[in-house]
N, C-alpha and C positions, 0 to 999 in steps of 0.2 A: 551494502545491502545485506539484511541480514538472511537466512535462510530460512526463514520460517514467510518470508513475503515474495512481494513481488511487486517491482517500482517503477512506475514511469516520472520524469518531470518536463514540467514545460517552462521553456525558457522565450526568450526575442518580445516579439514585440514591443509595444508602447506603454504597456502599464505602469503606472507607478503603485509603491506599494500598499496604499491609502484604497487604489483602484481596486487592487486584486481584494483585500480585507472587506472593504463592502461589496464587493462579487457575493466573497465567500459566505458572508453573512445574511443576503440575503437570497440563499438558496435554499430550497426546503430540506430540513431535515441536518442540518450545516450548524455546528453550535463550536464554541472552541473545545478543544481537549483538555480536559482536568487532568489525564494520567500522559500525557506527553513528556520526555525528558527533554526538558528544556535547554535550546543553547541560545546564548545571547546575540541577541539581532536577527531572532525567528520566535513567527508565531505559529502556533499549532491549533487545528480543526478535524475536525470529527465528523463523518456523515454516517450516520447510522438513523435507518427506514425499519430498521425492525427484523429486515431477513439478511442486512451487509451491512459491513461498518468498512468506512472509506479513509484513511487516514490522508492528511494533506500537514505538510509543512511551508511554507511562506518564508524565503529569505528574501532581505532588500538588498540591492548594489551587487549586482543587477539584482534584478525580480526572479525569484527562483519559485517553481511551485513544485515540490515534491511528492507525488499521489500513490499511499501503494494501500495494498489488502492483504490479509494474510492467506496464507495459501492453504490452509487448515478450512475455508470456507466450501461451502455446496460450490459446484461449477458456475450457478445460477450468478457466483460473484462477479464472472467475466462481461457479460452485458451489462450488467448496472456500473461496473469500473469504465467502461470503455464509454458508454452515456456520459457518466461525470466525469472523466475526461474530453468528452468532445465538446461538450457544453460550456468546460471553462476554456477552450479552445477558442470556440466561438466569441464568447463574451469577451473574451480578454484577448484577442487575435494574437496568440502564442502559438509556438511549434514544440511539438513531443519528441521526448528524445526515450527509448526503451534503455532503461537503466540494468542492465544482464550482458552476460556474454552474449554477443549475437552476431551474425555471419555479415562479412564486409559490406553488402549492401543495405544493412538493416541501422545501421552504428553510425547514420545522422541525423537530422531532425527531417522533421516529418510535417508536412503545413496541413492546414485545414483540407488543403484540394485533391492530399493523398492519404486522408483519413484510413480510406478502405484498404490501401493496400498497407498502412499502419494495423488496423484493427484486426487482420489476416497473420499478420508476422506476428501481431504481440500475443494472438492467441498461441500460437503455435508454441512462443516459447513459454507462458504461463501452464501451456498443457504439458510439457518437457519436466518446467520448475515443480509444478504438481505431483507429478508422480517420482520424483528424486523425493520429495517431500512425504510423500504416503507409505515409503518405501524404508524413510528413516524413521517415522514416529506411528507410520498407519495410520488407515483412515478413519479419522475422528473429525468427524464433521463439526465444526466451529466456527460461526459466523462472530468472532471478536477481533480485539485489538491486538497489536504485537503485544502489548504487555500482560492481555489478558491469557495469547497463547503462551507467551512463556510460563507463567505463572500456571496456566493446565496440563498443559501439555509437554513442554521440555524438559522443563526443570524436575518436577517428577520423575521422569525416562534420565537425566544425566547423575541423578544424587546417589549415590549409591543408597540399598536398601541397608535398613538398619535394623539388626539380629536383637530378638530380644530372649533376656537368658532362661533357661528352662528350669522348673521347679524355683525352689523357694533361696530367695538370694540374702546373703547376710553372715 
């Protein structure tokens, strides 16, 4: 996981992978990712409403669904993640597993019947990941992609600045 997000994925149940792609397709606001780095035997989607963008990776053998958001978003991202998490929970009778270091009773899957006391833990550690994250780049509120925060936010902050010479060169 990289540092700039925050991951959960959901694994078990019945789906196949055919199942989970038309879930994802026909949820509102769900399109594939053009800027995804592709690995082979995953497809990649995008939920972006306007004020979050939701990233989802899809692996087959088994059915893997990988859901994160960047942590560079308004707080406001934490309910709309945990929504679109529950919903392909439901739809796709999977269990969540929080993808972070987390305290021994938090680090196995999680079924639909103990959503609440998922949605509780997973806050707590997004609001942890949050502020390690505000702490290293500050708050710049950014409701985009991993790729688009790297691209604003990181990689600017790790490049070193570049001196440019004084008076007249030559």
């Amino acid at each position: 996981m990289g540092f700039e997000s925050f991951r959960v994925e959901l694994r078990g149940g019945r789906p196949t992978c055919r199942d989970a792609q038309e879930t994802l397709r026909n949820l509102p606001h769900v399109q594939p990712d053009p800027e995804a780095t592709l690995m082979q035997g995953a497809s990649y989607y995008r939920r972006d409403d306007g004020q979050h963008v939701l990233e989802v990776e899809l692996s087959d053998a088994p059915v893997r669904l990988s859901c994160r958001f960047t942590l560079s978003h308004p707080p406001s991202v934490d309910s709309a993640f945990l929504g679109f998490v529950r919903e392909l929970m439901v739809r796709l009778g999977m269990e969540a597993w929080i993808c972070d270091d987390v305290r021994p009773e938090h680090s196995g899957a999680f079924s639909l019947r103990e959503f609440a006391e998922f949605s509780a833990a997973t806050t707590r550690y997004i609001a942890t990941r949050r502020a390690e994250c505000v702490a290293a780049f500050g708050a710049l509120p950014l409701a985009g992609s991993t790729a688009e925060v790297y691209r604003r936010i990181i990689l600017p902050r790790c490049q070193p600045e570049v001196k440019r010479p004084v008076g007249p060169v030559g």
